[in-house]
C-alpha positions as CSV (number, residue, x, y, z in Angstrom):
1,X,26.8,-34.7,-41.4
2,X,26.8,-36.1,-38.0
3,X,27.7,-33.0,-36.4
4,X,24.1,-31.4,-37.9
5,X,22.3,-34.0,-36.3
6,X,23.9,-33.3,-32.5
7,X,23.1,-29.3,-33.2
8,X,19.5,-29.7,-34.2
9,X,17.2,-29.1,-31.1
10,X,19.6,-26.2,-29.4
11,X,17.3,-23.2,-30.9
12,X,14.2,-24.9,-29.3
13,X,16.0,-25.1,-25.9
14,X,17.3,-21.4,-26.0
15,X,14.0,-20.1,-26.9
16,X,12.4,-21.2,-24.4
17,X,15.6,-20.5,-22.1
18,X,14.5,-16.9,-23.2
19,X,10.6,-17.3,-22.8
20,X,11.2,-18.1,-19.1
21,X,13.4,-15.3,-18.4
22,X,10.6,-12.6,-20.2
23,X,7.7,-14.4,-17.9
24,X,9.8,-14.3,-14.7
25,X,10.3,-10.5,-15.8
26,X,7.1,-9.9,-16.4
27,X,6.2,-11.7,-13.4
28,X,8.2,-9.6,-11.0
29,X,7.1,-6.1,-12.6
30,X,3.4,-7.2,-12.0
31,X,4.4,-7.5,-8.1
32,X,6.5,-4.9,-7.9
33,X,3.4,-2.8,-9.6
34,X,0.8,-4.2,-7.4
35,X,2.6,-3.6,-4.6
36,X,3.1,-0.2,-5.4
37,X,-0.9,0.3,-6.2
38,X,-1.0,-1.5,-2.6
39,X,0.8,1.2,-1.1
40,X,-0.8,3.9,-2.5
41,X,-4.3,2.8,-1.6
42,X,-3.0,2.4,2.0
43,X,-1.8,5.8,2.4
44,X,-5.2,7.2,0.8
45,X,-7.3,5.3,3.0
46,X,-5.0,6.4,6.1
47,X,-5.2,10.2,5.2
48,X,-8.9,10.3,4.4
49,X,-9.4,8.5,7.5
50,X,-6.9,10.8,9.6
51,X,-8.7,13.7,7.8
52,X,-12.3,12.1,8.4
53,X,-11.5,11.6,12.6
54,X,-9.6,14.5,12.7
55,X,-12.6,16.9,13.2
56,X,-14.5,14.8,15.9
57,X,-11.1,13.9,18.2
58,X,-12.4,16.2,20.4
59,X,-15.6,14.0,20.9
60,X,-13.2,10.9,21.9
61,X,-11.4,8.1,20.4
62,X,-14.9,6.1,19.6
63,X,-16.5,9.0,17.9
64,X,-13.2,9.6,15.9
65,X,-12.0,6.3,15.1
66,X,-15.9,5.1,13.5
67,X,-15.6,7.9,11.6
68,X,-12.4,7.4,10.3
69,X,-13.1,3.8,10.1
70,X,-16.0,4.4,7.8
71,X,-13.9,6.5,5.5
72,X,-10.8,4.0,5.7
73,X,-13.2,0.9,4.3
74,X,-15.2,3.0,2.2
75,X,-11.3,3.4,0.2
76,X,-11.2,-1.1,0.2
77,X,-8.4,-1.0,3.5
78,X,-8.6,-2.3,6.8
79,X,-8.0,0.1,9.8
80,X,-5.2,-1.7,11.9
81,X,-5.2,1.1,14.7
82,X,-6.7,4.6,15.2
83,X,-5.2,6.4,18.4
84,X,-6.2,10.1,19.9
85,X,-3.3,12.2,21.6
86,X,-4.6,15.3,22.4
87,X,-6.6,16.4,19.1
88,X,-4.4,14.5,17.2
89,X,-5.2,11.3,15.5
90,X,-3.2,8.5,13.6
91,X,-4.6,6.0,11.3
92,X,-3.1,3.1,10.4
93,X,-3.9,1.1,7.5
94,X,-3.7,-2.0,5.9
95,X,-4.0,-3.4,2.6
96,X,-3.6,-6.5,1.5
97,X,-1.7,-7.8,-2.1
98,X,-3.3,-9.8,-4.2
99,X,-0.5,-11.9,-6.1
100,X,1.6,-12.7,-3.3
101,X,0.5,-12.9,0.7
102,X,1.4,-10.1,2.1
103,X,0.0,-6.1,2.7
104,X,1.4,-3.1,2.4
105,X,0.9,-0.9,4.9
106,X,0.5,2.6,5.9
107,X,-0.2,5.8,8.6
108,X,-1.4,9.0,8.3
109,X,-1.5,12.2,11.0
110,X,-4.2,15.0,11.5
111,X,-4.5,17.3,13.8
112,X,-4.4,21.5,14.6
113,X,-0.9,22.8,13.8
114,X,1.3,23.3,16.8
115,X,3.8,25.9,16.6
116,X,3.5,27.7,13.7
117,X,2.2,31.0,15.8
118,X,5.8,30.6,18.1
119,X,7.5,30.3,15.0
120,X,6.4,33.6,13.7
121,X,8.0,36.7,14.1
């Protein structure tokens, strides 16, 4: 009878043993998800943005980059650069996470295709 009484109370303590594992689970998935949505509305802000300057990079880097800056916060990212080589531009974005502090990131390219007509026959 005495061995009953030092047993009772261990099923409380392993259930909840097991209901902190499941919320630390679930806990990581959701940050692992949101950084993932993160990511993806980084790159879609950079290539609309890219895609946006793209057709006014020949009017300069301010003409370009407000345009692609309009498109970029108009997708809920903030531009962290926006360069013009030529008549190419890159757009780099950010956005940020909202369960832990930090941002996932992202850069997108447009520009006229180079060498296609030397590669050819």
């Amino acid at each position: 009878m005495n061995r009953l009484r030092d047993d009772r109370g261990a099923a409380s303590i392993f259930v909840l043993a097991v209901g902190l594992v499941l919320v630390s689970v679930g806990a990581a998935g959701a940050t692992v998800g949101a950084a993932r949505v993160a990511r993806h509305q980084a790159k879609v802000a950079a290539d609309f943005g890219a895609l946006a300057g793209g057709p006014r990079a020949i009017e300069g880097e301010a003409a370009a980059c407000a345009e692609a800056q309009r498109y970029v916060a108009a997708n809920h990212a903030r531009m962290t650069a926006c360069t013009i080589t030529g008549l190419d531009i890159v757009v780099r974005t950010e956005v940020p996470l909202r369960i832990v502090p930090a941002s996932a990131e992202a850069a997108s390219r447009a520009g006229p295709i180079s060498g296609a007509a030397e590669a050819e026959p």
